[in-house]
C-alpha positions as CSV (number, residue, x, y, z in Angstrom):
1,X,0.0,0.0,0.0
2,X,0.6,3.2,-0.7
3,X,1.1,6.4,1.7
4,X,-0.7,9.3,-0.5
5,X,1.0,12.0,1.6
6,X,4.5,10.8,1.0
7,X,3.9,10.6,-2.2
8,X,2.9,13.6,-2.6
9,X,6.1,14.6,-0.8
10,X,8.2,12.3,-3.5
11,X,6.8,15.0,-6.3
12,X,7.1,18.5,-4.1
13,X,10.6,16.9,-4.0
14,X,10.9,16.5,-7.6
15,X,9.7,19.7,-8.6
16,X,11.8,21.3,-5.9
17,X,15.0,20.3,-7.8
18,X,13.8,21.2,-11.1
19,X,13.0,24.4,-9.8
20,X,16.5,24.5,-8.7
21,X,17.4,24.1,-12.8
22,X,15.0,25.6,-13.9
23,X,16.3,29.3,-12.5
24,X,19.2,28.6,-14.4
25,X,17.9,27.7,-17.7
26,X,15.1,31.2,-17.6
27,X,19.2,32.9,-17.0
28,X,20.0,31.2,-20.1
29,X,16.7,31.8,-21.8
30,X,17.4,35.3,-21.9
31,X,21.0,36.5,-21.1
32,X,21.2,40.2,-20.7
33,X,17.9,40.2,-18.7
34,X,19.2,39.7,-15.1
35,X,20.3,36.7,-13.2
36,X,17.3,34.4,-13.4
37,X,18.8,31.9,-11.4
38,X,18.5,34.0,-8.0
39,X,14.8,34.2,-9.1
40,X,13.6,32.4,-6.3
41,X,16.4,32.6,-3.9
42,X,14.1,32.5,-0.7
43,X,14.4,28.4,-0.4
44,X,16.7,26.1,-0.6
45,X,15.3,23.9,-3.7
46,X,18.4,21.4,-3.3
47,X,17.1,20.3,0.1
48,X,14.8,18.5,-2.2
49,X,17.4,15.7,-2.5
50,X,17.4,16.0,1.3
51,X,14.0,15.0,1.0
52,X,14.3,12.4,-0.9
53,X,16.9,10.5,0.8
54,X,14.8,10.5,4.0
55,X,11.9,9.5,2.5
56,X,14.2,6.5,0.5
57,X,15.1,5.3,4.2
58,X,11.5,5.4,4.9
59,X,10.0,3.4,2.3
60,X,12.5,0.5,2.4
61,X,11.3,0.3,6.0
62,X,7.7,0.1,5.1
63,X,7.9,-1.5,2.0
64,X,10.0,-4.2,3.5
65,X,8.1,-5.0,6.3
66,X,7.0,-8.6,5.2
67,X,10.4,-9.2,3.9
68,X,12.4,-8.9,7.3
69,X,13.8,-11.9,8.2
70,X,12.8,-14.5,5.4
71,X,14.4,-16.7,3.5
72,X,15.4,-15.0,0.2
73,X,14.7,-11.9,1.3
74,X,18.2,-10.5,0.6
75,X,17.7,-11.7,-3.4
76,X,14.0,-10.1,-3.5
77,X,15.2,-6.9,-2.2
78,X,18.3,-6.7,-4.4
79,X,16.5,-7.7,-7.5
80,X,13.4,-5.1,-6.9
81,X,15.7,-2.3,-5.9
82,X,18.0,-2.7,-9.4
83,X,14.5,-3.2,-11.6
84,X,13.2,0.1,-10.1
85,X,16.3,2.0,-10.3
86,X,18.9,1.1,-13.2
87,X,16.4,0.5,-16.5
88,X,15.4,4.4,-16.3
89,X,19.2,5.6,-15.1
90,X,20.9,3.9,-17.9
91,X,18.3,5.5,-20.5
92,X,19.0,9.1,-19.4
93,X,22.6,8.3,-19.0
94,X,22.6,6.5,-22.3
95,X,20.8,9.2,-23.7
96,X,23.2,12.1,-22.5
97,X,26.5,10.3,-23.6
98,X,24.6,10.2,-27.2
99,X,24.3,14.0,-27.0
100,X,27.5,14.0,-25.6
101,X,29.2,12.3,-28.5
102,X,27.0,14.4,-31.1
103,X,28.4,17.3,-29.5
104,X,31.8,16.4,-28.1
105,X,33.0,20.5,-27.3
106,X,30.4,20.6,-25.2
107,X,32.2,18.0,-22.6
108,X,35.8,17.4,-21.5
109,X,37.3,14.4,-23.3
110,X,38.0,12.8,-19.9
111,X,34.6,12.4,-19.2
112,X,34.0,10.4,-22.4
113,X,36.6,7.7,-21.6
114,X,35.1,3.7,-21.2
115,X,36.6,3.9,-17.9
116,X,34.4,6.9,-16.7
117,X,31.6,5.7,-18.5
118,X,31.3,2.3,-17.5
119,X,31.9,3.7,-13.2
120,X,29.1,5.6,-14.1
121,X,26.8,2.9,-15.4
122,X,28.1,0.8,-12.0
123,X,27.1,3.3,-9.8
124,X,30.3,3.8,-8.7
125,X,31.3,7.7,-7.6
126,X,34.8,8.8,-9.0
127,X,35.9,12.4,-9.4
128,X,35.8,14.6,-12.7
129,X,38.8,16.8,-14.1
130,X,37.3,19.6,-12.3
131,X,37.3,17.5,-9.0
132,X,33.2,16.9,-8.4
133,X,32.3,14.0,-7.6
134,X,29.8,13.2,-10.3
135,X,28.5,10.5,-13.0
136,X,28.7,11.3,-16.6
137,X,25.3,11.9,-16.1
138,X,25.4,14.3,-13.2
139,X,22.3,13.8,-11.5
140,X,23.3,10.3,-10.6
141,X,24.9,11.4,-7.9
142,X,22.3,10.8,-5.3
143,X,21.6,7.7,-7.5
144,X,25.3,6.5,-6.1
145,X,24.3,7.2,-2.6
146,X,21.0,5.5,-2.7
147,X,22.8,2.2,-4.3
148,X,25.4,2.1,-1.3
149,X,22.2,2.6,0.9
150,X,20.6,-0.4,-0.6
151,X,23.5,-2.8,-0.3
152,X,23.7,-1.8,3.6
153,X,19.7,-2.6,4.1
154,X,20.3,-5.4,1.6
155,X,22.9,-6.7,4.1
156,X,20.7,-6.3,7.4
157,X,17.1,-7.4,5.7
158,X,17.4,-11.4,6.9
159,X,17.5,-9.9,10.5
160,X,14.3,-9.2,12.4
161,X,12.9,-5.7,11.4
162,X,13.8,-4.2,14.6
163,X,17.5,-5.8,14.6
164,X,17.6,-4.8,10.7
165,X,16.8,-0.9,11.6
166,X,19.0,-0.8,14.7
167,X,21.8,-2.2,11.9
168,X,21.5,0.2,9.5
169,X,20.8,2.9,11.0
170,X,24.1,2.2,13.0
171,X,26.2,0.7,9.8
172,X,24.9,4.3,8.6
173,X,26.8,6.3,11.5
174,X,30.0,4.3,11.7
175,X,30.7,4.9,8.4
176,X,30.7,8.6,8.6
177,X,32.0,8.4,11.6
178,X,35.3,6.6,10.1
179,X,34.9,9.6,7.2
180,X,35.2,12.1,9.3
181,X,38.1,10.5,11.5
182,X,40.6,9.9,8.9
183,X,41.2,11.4,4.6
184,X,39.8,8.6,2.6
185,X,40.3,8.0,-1.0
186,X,37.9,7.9,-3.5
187,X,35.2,5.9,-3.7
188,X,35.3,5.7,-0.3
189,X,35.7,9.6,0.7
190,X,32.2,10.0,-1.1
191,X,30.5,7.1,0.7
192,X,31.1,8.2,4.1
193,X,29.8,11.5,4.0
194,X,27.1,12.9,6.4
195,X,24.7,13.2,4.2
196,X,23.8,9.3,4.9
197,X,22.7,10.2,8.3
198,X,19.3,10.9,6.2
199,X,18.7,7.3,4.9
200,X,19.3,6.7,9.0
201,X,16.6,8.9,10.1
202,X,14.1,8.0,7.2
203,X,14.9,3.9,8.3
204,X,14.4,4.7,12.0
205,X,11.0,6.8,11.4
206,X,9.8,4.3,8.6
207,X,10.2,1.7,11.7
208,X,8.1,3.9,14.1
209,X,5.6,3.7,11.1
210,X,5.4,-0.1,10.8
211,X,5.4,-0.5,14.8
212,X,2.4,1.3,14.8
213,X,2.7,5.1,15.9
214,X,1.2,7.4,14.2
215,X,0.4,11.3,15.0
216,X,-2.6,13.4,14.6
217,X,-3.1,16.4,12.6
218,X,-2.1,19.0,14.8
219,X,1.4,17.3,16.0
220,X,1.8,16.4,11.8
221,X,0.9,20.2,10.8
222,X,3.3,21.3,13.6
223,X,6.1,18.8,12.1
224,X,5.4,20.2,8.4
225,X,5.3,23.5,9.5
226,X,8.7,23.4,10.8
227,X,10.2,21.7,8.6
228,X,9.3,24.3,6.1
229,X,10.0,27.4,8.1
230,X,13.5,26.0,9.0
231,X,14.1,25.6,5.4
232,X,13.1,29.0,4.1
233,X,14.8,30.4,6.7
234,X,18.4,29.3,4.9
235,X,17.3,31.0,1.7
236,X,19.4,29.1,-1.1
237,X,22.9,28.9,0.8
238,X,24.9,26.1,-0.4
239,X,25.7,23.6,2.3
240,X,27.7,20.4,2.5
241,X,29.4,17.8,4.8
242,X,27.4,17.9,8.8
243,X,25.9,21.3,7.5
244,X,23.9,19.6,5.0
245,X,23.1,16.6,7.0
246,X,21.8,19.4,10.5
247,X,20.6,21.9,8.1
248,X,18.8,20.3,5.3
249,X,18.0,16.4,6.5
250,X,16.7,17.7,10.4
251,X,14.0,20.0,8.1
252,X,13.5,17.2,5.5
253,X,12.8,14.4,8.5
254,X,10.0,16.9,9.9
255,X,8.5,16.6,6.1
256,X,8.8,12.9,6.3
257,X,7.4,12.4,9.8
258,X,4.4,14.8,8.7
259,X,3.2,12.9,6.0
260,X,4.6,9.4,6.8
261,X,3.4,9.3,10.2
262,X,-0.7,10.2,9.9
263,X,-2.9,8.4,12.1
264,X,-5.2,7.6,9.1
265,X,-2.7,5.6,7.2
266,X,-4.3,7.7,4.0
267,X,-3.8,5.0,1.4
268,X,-5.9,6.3,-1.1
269,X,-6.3,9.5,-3.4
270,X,-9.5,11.0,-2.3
271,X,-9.9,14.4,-3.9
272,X,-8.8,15.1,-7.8
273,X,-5.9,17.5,-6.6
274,X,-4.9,14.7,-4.4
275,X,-4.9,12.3,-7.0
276,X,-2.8,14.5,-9.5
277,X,-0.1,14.8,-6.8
278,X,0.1,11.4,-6.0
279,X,0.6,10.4,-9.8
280,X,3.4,13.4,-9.8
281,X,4.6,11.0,-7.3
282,X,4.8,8.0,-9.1
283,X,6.4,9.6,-11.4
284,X,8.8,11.3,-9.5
285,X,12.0,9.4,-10.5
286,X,11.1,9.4,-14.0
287,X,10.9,13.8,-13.4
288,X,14.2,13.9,-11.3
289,X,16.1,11.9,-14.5
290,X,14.4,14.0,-17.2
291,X,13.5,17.2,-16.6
292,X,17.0,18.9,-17.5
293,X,16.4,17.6,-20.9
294,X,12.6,19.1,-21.4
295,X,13.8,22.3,-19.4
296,X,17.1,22.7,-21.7
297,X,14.8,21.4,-24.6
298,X,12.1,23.9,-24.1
299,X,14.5,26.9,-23.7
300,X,15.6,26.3,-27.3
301,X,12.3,25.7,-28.7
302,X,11.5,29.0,-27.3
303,X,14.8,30.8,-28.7
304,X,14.1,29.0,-32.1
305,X,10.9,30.2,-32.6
306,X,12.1,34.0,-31.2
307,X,9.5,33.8,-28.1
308,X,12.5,33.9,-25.5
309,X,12.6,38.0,-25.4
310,X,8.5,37.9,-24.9
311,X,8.6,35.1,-22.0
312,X,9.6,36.3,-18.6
313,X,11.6,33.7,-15.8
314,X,8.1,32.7,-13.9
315,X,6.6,32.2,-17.2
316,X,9.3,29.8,-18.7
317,X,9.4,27.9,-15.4
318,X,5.7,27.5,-15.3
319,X,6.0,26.3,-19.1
320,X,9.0,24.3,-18.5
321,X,8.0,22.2,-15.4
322,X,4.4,22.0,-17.0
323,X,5.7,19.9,-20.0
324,X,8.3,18.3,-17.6
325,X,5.7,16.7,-15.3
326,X,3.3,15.7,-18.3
327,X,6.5,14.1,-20.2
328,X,7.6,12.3,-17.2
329,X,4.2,10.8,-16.1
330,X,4.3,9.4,-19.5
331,X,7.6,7.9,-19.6
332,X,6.8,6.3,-16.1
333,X,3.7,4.6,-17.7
334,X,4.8,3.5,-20.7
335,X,8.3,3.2,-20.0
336,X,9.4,3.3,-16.3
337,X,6.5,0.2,-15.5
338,X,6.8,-1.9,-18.1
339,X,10.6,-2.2,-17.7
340,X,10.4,-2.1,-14.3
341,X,8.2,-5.2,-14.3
342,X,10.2,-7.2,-17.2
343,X,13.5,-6.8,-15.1
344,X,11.3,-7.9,-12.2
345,X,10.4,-11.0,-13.5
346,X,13.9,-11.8,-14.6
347,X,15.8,-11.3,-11.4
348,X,13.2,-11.9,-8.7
349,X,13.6,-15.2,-7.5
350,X,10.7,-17.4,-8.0
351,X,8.7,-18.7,-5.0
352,X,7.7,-21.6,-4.3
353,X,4.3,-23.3,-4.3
């Protein structure tokens, strides 16, 4: 079952990052105008990967909790998490290095060697010329800490759910407490940063979830409501390392514990505002992958045509995250589904009788 409020978070998440590139691309759209990407400089749309990582922690928790502690439980997890994740990542990734070769100025040569693109397609993180830590495809960089995450839950799922949490969520610290102790190379630098403290809190509230304990209204309002304030008051700062992980992931947990924790257990879409949200939601990976491609894509339809001196920022990013979310709830249903479920059936493992 589904909890309608987080995913309804999922897709304010999604949104909030392509509002993040979106700011950029209405700079872009029209250069002499102004700087477009401090547009909206009163949050910090970034935090939506906060978000997301607390909510990831959360999920496997509740989506789990029949899987805790059975035999094969390690294979089914493994087999779902690569099915949902890699068939869409590899497209986007596949389709950027296309563009990338058609257009070969447009990226340093070192980013285009089989060795770089092959750690990207692994998920493993290794550092580019200019010293990020990023895929070919950049946006895979959260998709490199989510994999790690997996592997730890993957590794702790044939324990009891209780002994499984207490496992990751503790795996979770140690490794960024042996980060910040001692310089470690890469990979190894990026997977013990703070930021995985927010998988810890989303598996550790996804667990008060399944135990049981919910909230009411006013103590979830409260929780959003906080979360919210604490992260407009930031403004768009960047943050990093235990700044990120205080500043962004304490707000983002609020978020999660709002809608994750209601004492309805809202499973369905009631109202048709509801209902669009929630299929935002669904959709919400398939919107993180793509919408730099629809936003960069409908910037130069615009500047082709000669509309980019008659359309203003908020006008562009209306337009641009319009046809962003209708393109990527239609990859997710004829796309992201049907491969998801093919890849299912081929790496599941079967039950028995």
């Amino acid at each position: 079952m589904k909890l309608i409020p987080i995913q309804i978070l999922r897709a304010a998440a999604a949104l909030s990052i392509a509002v993040l590139h979106g700011q950029h691309e209405a700079g872009l759209l029209q250069p002499s105008g102004g700087d477009a990407s401090r547009l909206l400089a009163f949050f910090p749309w970034a935090a939506g990967v906060d978000v997301f990582f607390v909510i990831s922690g959360f999920v496997m928790v509740y989506a789990s909790r029949t899987l805790f502690a059975r035999n094969g439980a390690v294979g089914v997890f493994l087999a779902r998490r690569v099915a949902r994740i890699v068939p869409l990542y590899w497209l986007t990734t596949t389709a950027y290095l296309v563009l990338a070769l058609a257009a070969p100025t447009l990226l340093n040569d070192a980013l285009l060697s089989p060795g770089f693109v092959a750690l990207s397609y692994l998920f493993i993180p290794v550092a580019r010329p200019d010293g990020l830590v990023q895929p070919l495809y950049s946006l895979g960089w959260t998709l490199n800490y989510e994999m790690m995450f997996y592997l730890v839950f993957a590794a702790a799922i044939a324990l009891p759910r209780r002994a499984a949490v207490s496992a990751v969520a503790g795996a979770l610290v140690g490794l960024v407490v042996i980060g910040r102790l001692a310089p470690l190379p890469q990979p190894f630098a990026f997977w013990t940063e703070p930021i995985l403290l927010e998988f810890g809190v989303g598996v550790v509230l996804g667990l008060i979830r399944t135990e049981g304990v919910t909230l009411g209204l006013v103590p979830r309002l409260a929780l959003g409501t906080a979360g919210m304030a604490l992260l407009a008051a930031q403004g768009d700062a960047e943050t990093a390392g235990m700044a990120r992980a205080i500043g962004w992931g304490l707000p983002a947990a609020c978020l999660v514990a709002a809608c994750g924790l209601g004492a309805d257990g809202r499973t369905r879409d009631d109202t048709r505002l509801a209902r669009v949200w929630a299929a935002l939601g669904d959709a919400s990976y398939a919107l993180y992958l793509l919408h730099p491609f629809v936003l960069r894509g409908t910037r130069a339809l615009l500047q082709g045509a000669g509309a980019a001196s008659t359309t203003g920022p908020l006008a562009f990013l209306a337009l641009g995250l319009t046809i962003a979310a209708v393109a990527s709830w239609l990859v997710y249903r004829f796309v992201e589904i049907p491969l998801t479920r093919a890849l299912r059936r081929g790496l599941e493992p079967r039950r028995s009788a």
